[in-house]
C-alpha positions in Angstrom: 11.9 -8.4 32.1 9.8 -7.3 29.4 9.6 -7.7 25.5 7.1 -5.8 23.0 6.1 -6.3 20.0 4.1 -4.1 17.8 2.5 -4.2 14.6 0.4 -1.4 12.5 -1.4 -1.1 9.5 -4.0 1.3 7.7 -7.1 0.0 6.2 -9.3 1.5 4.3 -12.5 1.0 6.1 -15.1 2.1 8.4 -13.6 2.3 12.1 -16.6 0.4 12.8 -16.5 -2.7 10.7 -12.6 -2.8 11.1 -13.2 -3.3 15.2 -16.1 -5.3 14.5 -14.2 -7.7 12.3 -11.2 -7.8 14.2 -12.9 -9.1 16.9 -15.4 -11.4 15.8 -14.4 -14.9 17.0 -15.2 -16.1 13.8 -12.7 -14.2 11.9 -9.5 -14.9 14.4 -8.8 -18.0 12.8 -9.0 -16.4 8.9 -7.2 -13.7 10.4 -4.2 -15.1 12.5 -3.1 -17.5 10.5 0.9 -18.1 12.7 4.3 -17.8 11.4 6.8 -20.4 11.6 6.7 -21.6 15.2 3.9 -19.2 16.1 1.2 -21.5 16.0 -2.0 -20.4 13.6 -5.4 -20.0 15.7 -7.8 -22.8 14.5 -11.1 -21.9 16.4 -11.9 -18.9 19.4 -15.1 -19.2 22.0 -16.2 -16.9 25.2 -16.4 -19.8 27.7 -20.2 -17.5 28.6 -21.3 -18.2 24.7 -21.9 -14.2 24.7 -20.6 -11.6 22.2 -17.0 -10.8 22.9 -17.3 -8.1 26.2 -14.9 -6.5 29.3 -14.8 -9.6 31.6 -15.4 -12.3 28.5 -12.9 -15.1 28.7 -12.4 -16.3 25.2 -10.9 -19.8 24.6 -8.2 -19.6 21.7 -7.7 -23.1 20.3 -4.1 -23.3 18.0 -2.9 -25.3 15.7 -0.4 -27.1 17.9 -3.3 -28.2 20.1 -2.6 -25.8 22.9 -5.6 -23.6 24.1 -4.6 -20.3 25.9 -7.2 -18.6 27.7 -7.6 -14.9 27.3 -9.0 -12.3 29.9 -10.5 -9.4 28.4 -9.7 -6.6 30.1 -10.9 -3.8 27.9 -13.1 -3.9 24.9 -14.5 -0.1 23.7 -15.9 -0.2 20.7 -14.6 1.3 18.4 -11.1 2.3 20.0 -9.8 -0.7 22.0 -9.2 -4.3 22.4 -7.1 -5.2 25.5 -6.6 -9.0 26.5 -4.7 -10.9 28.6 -3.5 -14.4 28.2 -4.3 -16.0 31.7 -3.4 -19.7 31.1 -2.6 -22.3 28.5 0.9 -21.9 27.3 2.6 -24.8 26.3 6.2 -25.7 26.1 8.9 -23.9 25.1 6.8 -20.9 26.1 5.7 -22.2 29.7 9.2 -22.2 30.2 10.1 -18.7 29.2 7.1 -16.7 29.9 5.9 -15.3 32.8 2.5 -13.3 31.2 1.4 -11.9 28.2 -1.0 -9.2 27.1 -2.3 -7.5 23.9 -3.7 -3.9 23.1 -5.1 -3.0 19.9 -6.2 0.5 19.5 -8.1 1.6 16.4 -8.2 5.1 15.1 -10.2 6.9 12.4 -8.6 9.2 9.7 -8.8 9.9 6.1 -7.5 7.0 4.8 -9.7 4.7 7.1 -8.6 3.0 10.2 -5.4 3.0 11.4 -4.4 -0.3 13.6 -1.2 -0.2 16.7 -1.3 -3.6 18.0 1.0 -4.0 20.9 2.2 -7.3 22.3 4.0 -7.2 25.9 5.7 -10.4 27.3 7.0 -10.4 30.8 9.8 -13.4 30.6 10.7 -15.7 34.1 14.4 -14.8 34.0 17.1 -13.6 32.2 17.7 -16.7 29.9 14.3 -17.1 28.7 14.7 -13.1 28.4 17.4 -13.4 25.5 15.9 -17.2 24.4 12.9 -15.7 23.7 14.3 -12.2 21.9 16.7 -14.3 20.0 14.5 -17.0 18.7 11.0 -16.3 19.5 10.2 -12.0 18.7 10.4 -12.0 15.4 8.1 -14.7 14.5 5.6 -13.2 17.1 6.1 -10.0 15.3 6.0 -11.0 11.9 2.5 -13.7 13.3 1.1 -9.9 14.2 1.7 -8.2 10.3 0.5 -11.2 8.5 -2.8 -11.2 10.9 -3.4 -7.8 10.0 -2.5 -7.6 6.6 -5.1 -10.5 6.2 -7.6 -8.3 8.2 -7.0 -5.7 5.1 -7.0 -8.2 2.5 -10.3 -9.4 3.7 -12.0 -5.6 4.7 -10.8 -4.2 1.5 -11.4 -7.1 -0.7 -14.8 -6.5 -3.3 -16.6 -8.9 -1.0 -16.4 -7.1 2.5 -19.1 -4.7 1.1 -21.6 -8.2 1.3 -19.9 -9.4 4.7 -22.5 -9.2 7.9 -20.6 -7.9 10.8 -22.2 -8.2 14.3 -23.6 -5.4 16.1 
C-alpha cells in the first residue's frame, strides 16, 4: 500500500540556480525546516565527501536525532532529483513504513522554475496504511510546502543575487 504526497511551487529564478540550491547539502537544513512531528533536517553529508551525484549516499541528520540514509537514484541537472530513503527511520515510522522515495522535477517557463516534488511511501500493512494517512500525510505534506516556500523565500530574496552556488 502506497501514499503520495506532492508539493509544487513557481519561483522566479534561473532553472539552474533553483536545482543547484535545492540540492546543495548546505541548504537542506535552511530549507526543510519540519512541521509538527516531521522532524526539521539539522545537517546533510555524501558518506564519499563528493558533490551530490547518481549513486551518492547522503546522510540526513534530523532534529529528533534520527539519521536516514538516502540513495540517490537519479540526479540530472537541471531536471531531476530522485532519492531513496534506504535506512534510518526511527519509531513510529519503522513501524509503519515499509520504503520511501522522493522525485523532484524542475521545469523552466516564463515565470521561472516550476518545482513537482513527489513523495511515495509504501506502508507494512493495512493499519500503518490508515495510521499513517490519518495522522502522519499531512504534516509530511505541509513539511514539503514550507521546504519549498523557504527555497523561494531564499532564491527570490535581494540577497540570492550575492549567493555562490556550486557548479
Amino acid at each position: 500500500m502506497k501514499i503520495t504526497t506532492i508539493a509544487e511551487i513557481m519561483i522566479k529564478a534561473d532553472i539552474e540556480d533553483v536545482f543547484d540550491s535545492s540540492t546543495d547539502d548546505q541548504n537542506l537544513p535552511r530549507y526543510f525546516t519540519g512541521y509538527k512531528l516531521i522532524p526539521a533536517i539539522v545537517s546533510a553529508r555524501t558518506t564519499d565527501s563528493l558533490p551530490l551525484h547518481q549513486g551518492s549516499k547522503r546522510i540526513i541528520t534530523n532534529r529528533d536525532g534520527s539519521e536516514i540514509v538516502e540513495l540517490i537514484t537519479a540526479l540530472k541537472r537541471p531536471a531531476i532529483q530522485e532519492y531513496k530513503l534506504i535506512q534510518g527511520f526511527k519509531p513510529p515510522f519503522s513501524l509503519l513504513v515499509d520504503s520511501a522515495a522522493g522525485r523532484w522535477l524542475y521545469t523552466s517557463g516564463d515565470s521561472g522554475t516550476r518545482i513537482v516534488w513527489n513523495f511515495e511511501f509504501k506502508m507494512k500493512n493495512y493499519l500503518a496504511y490508515l495510521f499513517f494517512l490519518v495522522a502522519v500525510k499531512m504534516a509530511f505534506q505541509k513539511a514539503q510546502v514550507i521546504c519549498l516556500e523557504n527555497l523561494k523565500s531564499f532564491l527570490e530574496s535581494p540577497k540570492a543575487d550575492e549567493q555562490v552556488f556550486p557548479s
